[in-house]
C-alpha positions as CSV (number, residue, x, y, z in Angstrom):
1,X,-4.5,-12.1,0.4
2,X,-2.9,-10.9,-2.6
3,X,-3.7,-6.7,-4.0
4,X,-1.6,-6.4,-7.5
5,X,-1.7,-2.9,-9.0
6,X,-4.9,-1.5,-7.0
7,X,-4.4,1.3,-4.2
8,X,-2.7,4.1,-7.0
9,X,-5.8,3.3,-9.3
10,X,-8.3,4.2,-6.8
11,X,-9.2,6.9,-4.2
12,X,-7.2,6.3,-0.6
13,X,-10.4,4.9,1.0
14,X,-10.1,1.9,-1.4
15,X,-6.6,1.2,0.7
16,X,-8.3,2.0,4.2
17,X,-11.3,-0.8,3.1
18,X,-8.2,-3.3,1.7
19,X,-6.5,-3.0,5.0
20,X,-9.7,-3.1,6.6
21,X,-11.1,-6.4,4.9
22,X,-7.8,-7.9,5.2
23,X,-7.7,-7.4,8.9
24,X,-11.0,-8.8,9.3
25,X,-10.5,-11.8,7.2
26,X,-6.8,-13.0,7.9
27,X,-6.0,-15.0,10.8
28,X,-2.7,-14.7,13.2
29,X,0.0,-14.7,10.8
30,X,-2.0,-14.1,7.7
31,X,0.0,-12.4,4.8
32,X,-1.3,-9.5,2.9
33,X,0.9,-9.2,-0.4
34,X,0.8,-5.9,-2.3
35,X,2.5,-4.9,-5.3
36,X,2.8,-2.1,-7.5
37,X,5.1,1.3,-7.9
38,X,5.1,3.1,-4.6
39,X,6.7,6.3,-3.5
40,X,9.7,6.3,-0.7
41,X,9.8,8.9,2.2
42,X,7.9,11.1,-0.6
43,X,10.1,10.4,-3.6
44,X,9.6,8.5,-6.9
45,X,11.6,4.9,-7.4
46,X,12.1,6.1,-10.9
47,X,11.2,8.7,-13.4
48,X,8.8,6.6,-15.0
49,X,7.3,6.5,-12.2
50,X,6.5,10.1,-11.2
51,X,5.4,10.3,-14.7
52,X,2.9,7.4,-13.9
53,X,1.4,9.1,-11.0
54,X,1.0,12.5,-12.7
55,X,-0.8,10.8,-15.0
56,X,-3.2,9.0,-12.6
57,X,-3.9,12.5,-11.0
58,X,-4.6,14.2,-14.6
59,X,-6.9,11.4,-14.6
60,X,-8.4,11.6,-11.2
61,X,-6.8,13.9,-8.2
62,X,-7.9,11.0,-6.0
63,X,-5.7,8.4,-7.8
64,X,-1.9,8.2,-7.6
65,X,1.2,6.2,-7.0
66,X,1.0,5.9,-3.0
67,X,4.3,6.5,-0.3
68,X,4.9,3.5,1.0
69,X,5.3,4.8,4.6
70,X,2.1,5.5,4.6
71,X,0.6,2.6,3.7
72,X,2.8,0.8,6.4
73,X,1.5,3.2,8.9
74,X,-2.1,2.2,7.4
75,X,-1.5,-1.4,7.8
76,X,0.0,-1.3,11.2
77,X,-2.7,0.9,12.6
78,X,-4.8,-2.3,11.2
79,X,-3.0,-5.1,13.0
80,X,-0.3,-6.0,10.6
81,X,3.7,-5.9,11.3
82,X,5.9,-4.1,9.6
83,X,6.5,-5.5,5.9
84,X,9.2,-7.3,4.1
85,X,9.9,-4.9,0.8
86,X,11.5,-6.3,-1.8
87,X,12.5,-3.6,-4.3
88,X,14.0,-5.5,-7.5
89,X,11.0,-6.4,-9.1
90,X,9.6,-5.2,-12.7
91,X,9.0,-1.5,-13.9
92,X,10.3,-0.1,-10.5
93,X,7.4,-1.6,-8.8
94,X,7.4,-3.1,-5.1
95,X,7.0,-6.0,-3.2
96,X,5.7,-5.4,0.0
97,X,4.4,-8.5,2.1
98,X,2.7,-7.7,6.0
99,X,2.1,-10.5,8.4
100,X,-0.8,-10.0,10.8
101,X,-0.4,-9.8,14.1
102,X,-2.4,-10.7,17.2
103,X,-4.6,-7.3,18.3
104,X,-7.4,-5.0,17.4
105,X,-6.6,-2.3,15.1
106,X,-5.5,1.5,16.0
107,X,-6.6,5.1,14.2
108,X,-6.5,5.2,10.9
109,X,-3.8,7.7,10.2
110,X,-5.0,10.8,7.5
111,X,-3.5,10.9,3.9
């Protein structure tokens, strides 16, 4: 399943619903690709970055660029192993790529 450029342009329950559907519809070892700029452990990649996600919140409050822990900590509580990120891509964007594994799913932790 591939998600380009998605969960900062929408509200964090369009993330929870991604890792949802994903979890329902990919078998055993089933990759969910995402890319797009993230935040690390609360910090911008770049500049151009944190300018891009104060933006998206003057736009919407509910929009922004998205900290990557996080989102692992949403797809892991949804079946899926920790990701492969690969950082030298475009604009300061990320590749992140989660296998699923075998299991139900756990809480869905707050944002």
């Amino acid at each position: 399943m591939l998600c380009i450029n998605m969960i900062h342009i929408a509200p964090w329950a369009a993330a929870v619903g991604l890792m949802r559907g994903a979890a329902g519809v990919l078998p055993s070892g089933g990759i969910l690709y995402l890319y797009g700029p993230f935040r690390r452990e609360g910090h911008p990649t770049a500049p151009s970055n944190e300018a891009f996600d104060q933006d998206l919140r003057s736009r919407d409050p509910s929009w922004g660029v998205r900290d990557l822990e996080v989102v692992i900590g949403l797809a892991e509580a949804h079946g899926f192993a920790p990701p492969i990120v690969e950082g030298r891509m475009p604009a300061n964007d990320l590749s992140v790529v989660f296998r699923r594994r075998e299991g139900g799913t756990r809480a869905i932790p707050a944002m």
